[in-house]
Residue, then its C-alpha position, 0 to 999 in steps of 0.5 A: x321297882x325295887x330291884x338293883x339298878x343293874x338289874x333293872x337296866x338289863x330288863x329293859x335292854x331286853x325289853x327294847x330289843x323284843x320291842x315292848x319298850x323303846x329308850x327316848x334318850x331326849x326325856x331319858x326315859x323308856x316308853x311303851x314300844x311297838x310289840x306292846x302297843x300291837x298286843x294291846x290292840x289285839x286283846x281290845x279287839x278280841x273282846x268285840x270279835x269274840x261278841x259279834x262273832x258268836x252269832x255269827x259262827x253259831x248260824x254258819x254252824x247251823x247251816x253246813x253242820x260241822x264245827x265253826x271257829x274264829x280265830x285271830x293271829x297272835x305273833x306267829x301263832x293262831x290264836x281261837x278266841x271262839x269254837x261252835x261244835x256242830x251236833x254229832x262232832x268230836x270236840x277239837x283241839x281248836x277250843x276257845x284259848x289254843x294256840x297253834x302254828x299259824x304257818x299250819x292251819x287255816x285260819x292262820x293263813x287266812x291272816x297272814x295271806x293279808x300281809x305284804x313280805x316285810x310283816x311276813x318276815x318279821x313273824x318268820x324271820x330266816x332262822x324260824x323253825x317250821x314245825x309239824x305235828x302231822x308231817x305235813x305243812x310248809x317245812x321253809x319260808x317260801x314254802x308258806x309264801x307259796x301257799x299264802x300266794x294260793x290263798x289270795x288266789x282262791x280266796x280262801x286258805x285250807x289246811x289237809x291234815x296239818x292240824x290233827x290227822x283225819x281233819x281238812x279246815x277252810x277259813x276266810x278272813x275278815x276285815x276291819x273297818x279299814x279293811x284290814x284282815x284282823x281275823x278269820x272265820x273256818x270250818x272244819x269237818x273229818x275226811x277218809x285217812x286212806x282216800x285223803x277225801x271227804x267220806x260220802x257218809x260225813x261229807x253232808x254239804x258239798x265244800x263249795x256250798x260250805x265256802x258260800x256259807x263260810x264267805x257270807x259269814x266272814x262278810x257278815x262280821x267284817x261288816x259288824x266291825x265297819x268293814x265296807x265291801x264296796x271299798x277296796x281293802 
């Protein structure tokens, strides 16, 4: 590597504790370590989401008139691989490339509701920091679980203006050929900061005919990645 021996030894100590490498002392040697091999899988997945999910985000757009993204989680961040701005709609700070807190938005909770309580704490461990941009949003650990128990419930996650003020987001997941959630689908429109509702003069589609259209979306391109319905996830 061209570096002092001491030097390269305390990178790859380092290396080993984020988990990117892992030390085989049998081969006296070092390979790739869990984290890696899980970052590589999710930018080999991206490239055929982003393919098949573009289609299928630009008719969900079409048919509720406000502004659809997809996203997939990178470490403890929701990460939006593809964002479709309805006609007569700001941009968002959701653009292809963002990062956000996933503990904060939709389609970061759709994700993370797929996970059992040992992989939620591997990405929230006890001394995580709960930020907020808007003051509101899980502030503990088992405040998130809370609303990620909600999500299962319901079927959906939704965010009130924890993302950006005057904005609400619903989002459902999509699955993989093995039914894992590997990606969300959500759609995101503006509502009254006053009355914390759904202005009548932007409301345009009623939220359950949007969560119709939102949940055939999702199914649509959980299908495009070999997802079955008629198993159980």
């Amino acid at each position: 590597m061209g570096s002092p021996r001491s030097s390269t030894f305390r990178l790859l100590r380092g290396m080993q504790t984020l988990g990117y490498v892992a030390h085989i002392p049998e081969e006296h040697a070092y390979a790739l370590g869990v984290a890696a091999l899980e970052i590589g899988q999710a930018f080999a997945i991206q490239a055929p989401l982003a393919r098949y999910g573009r289609p299928v985000v630009a008719r969900l757009v079409a048919s509720v008139g406000e502004t659809a993204h997809l996203a997939v989680l990178h470490g403890n961040e929701t990460l939006y691989i593809h964002e479709e701005t309805a006609p007569l709609r700001a941009p968002l700070v959701t653009a292809k490339d963002v990062r956000l807190p996933a503990h904060l938005t939709a389609s970061g909770r759709a994700i993370l509701a797929g996970m059992n309580h040992d992989q939620l704490r591997a990405l929230f461990p006890p001394n995580f920091a709960f930020i907020q941009r808007t003051g509101r949003g899980p502030r503990t650990y088992a405040e998130l679980t809370q609303q990620l128990a909600a999500t299962r419930r319901q079927g959906f996650a939704r965010e009130f203006g924890e993302v950006t003020e005057g904005l609400t987001s619903v989002a459902k997941a999509v699955r993989d050929r093995n039914g894992r959630v590997v990606a969300s689908i959500a759609v995101t429109r503006p509502y009254d900061t006053q009355s914390a509702r759904v202005p009548a003069a932007t409301a345009g589609i009623p939220e359950d005919v949007i969560l119709t259209a939102l949940e055939r979306a999702a199914l649509e391109l959980s299908r495009r990645l070999g997802w079955d319905p008629e198993r159980r996830a």
